[in-house]
N, C-alpha and C positions, 0 to 999 in steps of 0.2 A: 237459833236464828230467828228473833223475829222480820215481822213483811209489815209495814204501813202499808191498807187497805185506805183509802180517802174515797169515802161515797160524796159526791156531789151533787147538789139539790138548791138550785137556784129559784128562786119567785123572778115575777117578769117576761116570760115566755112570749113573745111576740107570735108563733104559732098555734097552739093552744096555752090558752091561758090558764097559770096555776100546773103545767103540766105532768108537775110531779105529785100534786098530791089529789091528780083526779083519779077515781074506781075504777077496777078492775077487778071484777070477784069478790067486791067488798072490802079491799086491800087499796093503802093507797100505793101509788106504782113506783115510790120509792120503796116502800116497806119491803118489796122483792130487794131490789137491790141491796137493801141493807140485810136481809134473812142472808143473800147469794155469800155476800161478805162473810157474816159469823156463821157460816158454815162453812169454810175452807181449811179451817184446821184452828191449832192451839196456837200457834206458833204466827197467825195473820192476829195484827191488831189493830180492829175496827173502829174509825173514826169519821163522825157525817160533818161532813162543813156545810151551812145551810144559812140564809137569812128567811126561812121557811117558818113562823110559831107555832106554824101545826106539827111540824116535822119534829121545832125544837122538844117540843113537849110530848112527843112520841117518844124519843130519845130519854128522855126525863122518866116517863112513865117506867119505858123498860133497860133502864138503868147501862144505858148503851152512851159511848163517849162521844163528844158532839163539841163544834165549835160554832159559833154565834160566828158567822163570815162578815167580814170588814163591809160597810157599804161602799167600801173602792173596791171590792172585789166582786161586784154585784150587778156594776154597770150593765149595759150593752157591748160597751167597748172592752170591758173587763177580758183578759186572757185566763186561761186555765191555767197557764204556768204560775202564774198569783197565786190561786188558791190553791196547786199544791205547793210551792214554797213554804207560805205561812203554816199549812198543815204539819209541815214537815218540823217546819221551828218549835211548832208548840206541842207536835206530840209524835214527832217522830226521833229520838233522840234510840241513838244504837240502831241494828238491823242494817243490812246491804240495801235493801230492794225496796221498794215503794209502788203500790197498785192504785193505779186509774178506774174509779167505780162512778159512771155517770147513774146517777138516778132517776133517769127517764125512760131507761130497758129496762124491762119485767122480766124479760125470758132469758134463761139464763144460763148458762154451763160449767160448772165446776169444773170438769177436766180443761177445760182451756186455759185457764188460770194454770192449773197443775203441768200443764205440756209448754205452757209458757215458762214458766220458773222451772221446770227441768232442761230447759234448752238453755237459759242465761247458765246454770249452774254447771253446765256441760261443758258452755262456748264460753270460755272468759276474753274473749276477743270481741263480744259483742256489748252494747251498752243496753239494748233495750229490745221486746219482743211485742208488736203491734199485731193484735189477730184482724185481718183484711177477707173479702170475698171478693169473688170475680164479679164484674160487669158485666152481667147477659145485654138484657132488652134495651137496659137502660141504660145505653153505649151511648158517648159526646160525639159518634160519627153519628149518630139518628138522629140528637139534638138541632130545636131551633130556637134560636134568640123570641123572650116571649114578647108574644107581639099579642092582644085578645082581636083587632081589627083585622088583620092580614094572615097567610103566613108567609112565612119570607122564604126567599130562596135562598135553598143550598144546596151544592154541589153534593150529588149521588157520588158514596166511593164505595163502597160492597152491598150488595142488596139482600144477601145469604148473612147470618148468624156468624156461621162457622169461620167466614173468611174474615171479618172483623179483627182487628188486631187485638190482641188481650189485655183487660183493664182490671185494673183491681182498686177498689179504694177500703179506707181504717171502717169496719161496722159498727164500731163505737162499743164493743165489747170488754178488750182484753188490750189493755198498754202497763204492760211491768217495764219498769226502768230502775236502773241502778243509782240508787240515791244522794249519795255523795258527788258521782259526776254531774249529775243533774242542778243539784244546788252549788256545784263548782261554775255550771255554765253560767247560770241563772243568777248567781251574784259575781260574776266578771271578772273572776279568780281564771276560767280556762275559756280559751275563743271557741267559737265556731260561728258558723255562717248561716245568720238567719233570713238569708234569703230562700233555703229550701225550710219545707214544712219539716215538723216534727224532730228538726236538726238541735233543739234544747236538750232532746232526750238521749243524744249519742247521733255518733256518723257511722258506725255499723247497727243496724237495728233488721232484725229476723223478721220477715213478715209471717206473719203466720195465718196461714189460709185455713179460711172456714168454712165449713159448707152448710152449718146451722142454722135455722132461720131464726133472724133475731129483728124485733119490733123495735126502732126507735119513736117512740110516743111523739107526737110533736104535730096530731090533727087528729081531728074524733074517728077518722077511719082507722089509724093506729090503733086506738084503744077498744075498738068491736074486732080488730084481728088479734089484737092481743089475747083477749076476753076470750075469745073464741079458742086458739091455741092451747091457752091454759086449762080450760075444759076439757079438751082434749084428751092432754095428759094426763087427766085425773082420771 
């Protein structure tokens, strides 16, 4: 049974710029992503979609499969469902499953991957498994529209943590989806309804709650807690 692993590594970063292939340890901070990749087993086959030349030639160096990404897939406006589609056309050929590897997380968990693909292979009633964390502090009831002059008024509704109604949002870790339905939606063979999110990947989809803390790179404070973390663990 092979898995299509697609690490993705975009240039153009509107938040930090370049923000895959800036340091962390000496390492660029895709370079985790793609180790996290070839390290899941025999049977995951690793592929970096990129219009990165540093990345491409990292790939080059260490003889690791790589796709040169369309520059319609590189936009701003570009979706994710783009680049794995073509990922999929050009080397994803056999295997059920197909894995979401953003290359701008460093930190990384192998078993979520693992508890993801034993839950699709469990639950064949489900199409896809998203790993999600809870919303603590940074709850839309505390939220205010950004204002840098004022700040605006909003209506107080729990002042306590605890009473807060429970949020969870995708960490950007861990999105396995089942590949054939996926490119059934995605080229117009099977419907569904893209008015809710993540509705390409299947209309039963597992969330899977995480409690790992994971760095999405994307401002230089990222990458001093990243930095830091990884230290850590060493």
């Amino acid at each position: 049974m092979k898995i299509l692993s697609v690490v993705c590594a975009r240039a153009g970063s509107k938040g930090l710029i370049n923000k895959c292939v800036a340091r962390v340890n000496n390492k660029m901070v895709v370079e985790y992503a793609i180790d996290y990749s070839l390290s899941l087993g025999s049977n995951i086959e690793t592929v970096v979609s990129t219009n990165i030349e540093e990345v491409i030639e990292y790939c080059r160096k260490k003889d690791i499969a790589y796709i040169e990404r369309d520059l319609r897939f590189c936009t701003d406006d570009s979706k994710i469902d783009d680049t794995l589609a073509d990922a999929i056309e050009k080397k994803g050929h056999g295997g059920e499953y197909c894995s979401l590897v953003y290359g701008n997380i460093p930190i990384r968990y192998p078993n979520l991957f693992h508890d993801a693909l034993n839950y699709l292979q469990r639950n064949k009633g489900y199409d896809a498994v998203i790993s999600m964390q809870n919303v603590e502090k940074y709850h839309p009831e505390w939220m205010f529209d950004y204002n840098e002059n004022i700040l605006p008024l909003e209506k107080e509704s729990h002042y306590r943590r605890q009473f807060l109604p429970q949020k969870m949002i995708h960490d950007g870790h861990t999105l396995l989806f089942r590949k054939e339905e996926f490119c059934s939606r995605y080229n117009g063979r099977l419907a569904y309804n893209k008015e809710y999110m993540y509705s390409i990947f299947g209309s039963n989809i597992k969330p899977l709650v995480n409690n790992e803390i994971i760095v999405d790179i994307d401002a230089r404070k990222d990458l001093i807690l990243a930095e830091a973390l990884i230290q850590n663990s060493k």
